[in-house]
C-alpha positions as CSV (number, residue, x, y, z in Angstrom):
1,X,-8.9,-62.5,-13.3
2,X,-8.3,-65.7,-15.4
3,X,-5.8,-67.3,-17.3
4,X,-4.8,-65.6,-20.8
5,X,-6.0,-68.2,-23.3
6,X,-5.0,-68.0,-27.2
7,X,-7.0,-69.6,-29.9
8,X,-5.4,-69.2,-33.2
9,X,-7.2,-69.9,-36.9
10,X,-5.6,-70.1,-40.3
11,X,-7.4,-68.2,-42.7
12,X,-8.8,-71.2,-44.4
13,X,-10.0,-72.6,-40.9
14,X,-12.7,-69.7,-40.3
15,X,-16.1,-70.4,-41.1
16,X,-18.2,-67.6,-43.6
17,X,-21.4,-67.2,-44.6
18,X,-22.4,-66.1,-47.8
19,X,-26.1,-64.3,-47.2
20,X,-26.8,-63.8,-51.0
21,X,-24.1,-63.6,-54.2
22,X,-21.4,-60.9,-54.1
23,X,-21.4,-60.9,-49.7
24,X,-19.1,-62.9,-47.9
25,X,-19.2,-62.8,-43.8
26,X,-15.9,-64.3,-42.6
27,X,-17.6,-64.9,-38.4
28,X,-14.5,-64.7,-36.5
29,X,-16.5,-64.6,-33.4
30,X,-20.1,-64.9,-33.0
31,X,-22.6,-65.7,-35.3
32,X,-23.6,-64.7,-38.9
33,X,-26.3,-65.7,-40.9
34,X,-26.9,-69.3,-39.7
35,X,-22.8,-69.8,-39.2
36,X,-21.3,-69.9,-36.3
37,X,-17.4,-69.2,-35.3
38,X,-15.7,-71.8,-33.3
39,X,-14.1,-69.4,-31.8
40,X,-14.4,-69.7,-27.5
41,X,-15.1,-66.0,-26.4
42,X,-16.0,-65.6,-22.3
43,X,-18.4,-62.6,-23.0
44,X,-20.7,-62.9,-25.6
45,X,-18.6,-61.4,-28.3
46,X,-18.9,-61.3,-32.4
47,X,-16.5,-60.3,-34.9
48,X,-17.3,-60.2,-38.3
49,X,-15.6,-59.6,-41.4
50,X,-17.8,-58.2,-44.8
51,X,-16.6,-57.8,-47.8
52,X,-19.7,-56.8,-49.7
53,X,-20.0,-56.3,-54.1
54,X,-21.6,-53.0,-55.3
55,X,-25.4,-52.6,-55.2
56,X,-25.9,-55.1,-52.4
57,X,-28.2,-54.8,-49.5
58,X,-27.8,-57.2,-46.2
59,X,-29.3,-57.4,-42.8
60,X,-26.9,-58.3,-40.1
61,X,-28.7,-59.4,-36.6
62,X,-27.2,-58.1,-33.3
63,X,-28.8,-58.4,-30.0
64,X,-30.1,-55.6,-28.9
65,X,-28.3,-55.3,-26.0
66,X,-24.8,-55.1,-27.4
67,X,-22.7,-52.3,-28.0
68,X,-20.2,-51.9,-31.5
69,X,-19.4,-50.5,-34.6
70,X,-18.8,-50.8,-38.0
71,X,-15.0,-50.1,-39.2
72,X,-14.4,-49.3,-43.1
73,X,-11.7,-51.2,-44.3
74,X,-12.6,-50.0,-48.1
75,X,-15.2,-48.9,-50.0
76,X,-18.3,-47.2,-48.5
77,X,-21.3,-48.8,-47.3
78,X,-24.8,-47.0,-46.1
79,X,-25.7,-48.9,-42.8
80,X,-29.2,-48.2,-41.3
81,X,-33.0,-47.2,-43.0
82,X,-31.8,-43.7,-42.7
83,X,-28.4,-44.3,-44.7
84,X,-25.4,-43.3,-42.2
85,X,-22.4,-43.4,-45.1
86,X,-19.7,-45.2,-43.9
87,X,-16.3,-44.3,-45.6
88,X,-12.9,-46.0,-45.7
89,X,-11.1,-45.4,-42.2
90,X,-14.0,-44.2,-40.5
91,X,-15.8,-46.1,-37.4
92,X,-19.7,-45.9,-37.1
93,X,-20.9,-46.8,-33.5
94,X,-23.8,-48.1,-33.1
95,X,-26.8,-46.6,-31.2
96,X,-28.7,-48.0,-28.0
97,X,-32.2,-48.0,-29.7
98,X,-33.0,-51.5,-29.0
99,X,-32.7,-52.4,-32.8
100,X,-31.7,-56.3,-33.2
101,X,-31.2,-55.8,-36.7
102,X,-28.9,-53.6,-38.6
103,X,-29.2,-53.2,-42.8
104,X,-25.9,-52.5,-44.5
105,X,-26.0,-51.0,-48.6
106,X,-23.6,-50.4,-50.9
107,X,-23.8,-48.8,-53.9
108,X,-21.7,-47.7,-56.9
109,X,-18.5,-49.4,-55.1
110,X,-17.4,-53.0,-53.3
111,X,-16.7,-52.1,-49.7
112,X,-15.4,-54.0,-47.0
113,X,-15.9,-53.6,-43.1
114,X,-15.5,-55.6,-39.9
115,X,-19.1,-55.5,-37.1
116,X,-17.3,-55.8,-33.9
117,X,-20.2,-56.1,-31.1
118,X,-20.3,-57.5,-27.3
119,X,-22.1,-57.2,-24.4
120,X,-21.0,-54.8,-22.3
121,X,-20.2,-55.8,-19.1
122,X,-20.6,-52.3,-16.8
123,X,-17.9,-52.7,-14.8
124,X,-16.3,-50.1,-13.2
125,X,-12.6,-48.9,-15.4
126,X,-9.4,-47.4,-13.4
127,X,-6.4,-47.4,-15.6
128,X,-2.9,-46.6,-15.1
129,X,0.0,-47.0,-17.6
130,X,-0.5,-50.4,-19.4
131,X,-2.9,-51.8,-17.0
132,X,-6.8,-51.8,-16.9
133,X,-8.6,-53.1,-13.7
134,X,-11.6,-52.3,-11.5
135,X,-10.4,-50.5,-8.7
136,X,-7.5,-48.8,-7.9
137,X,-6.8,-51.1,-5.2
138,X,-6.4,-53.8,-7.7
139,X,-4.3,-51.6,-9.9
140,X,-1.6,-51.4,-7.0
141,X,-1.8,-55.1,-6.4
142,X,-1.1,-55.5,-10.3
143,X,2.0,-53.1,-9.8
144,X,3.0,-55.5,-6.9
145,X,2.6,-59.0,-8.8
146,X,4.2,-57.3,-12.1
147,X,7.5,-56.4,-9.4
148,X,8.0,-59.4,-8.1
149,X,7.0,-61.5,-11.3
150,X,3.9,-63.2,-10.2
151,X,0.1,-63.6,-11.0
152,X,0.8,-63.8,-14.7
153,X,3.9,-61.9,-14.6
154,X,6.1,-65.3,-13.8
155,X,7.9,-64.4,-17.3
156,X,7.4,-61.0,-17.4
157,X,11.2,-60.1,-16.5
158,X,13.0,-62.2,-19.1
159,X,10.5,-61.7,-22.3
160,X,12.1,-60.7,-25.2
161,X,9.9,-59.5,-28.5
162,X,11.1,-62.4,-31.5
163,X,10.6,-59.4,-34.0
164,X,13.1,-57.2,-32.2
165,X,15.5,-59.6,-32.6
């Protein structure tokens, strides 16, 4: 229950790491390989965008108590010592084993994937249309403050979408 805040970063403006030749990390959020994003997240949050040259190997550290996954943008990459193969358009989530480091391969391909990881936060989830609180109580408040335009919703009524235009 705080106030939506935006941070927005030209492309040139976000930090990378290169581990080793042929791997770029663009850290959006978080922390990569020594770099850190500048980016302000409330929850400790990372974000991070590969793009990795054939036959490459990488270690990426996450704390072991996050939760995440792996996206394939393009290319496929073999995350872990036993070699999960991640393809384009397919998610790999990542296990609760404690590990603090994950090592991502690629082989006879480039391949490029986002790590989006974050520590849970094990709150109780009720949801109902477009809105996501923690009990259902507050989801009947939100239907309140969205009615009479308050709590966030002061503009709600009058918003128009610029692209619909």
């Amino acid at each position: 229950m705080c106030e939506p805040q935006y941070q927005e970063l030209l492309n040139g403006e976000i930090k990378r790491a290169t581990p080793q030749d042929g791997v770029v990390v663009k850290v959006i959020a978080g922390e990569s390989h020594g770099v850190k994003s500048q980016v302000y997240t409330r929850t400790p949050t990372m974000y991070l965008d590969y793009k990795m040259d054939k036959n490459k190997t990488v270690e990426q550290s996450i704390p072991a108590s996050y939760t995440g996954f792996i996206y394939m943008l393009k290319g496929t990459a073999y995350i872990g010592d036993k070699e999960f193969e991640g393809k384009a358009h397919h998610t790999l989530t990542f296990s609760e084993d404690g590990t603090d480091t994950i090592k991502i391969t690629t082989k006879d391909e480039d391949a490029h994937f986002v790590v989006i990881a974050g520590e849970p936060l094990k709150e109780p989830i009720v949801q109902h249309g477009p809105f996501v609180m923690n009990t259902q109580e507050e989801i009947y408040d939100t239907f309140v403050d969205y009615q009479y335009g308050q709590n966030g919703f002061e503009r709600a009524r009058n918003w128009q979408s610029s692209i619909a235009q």
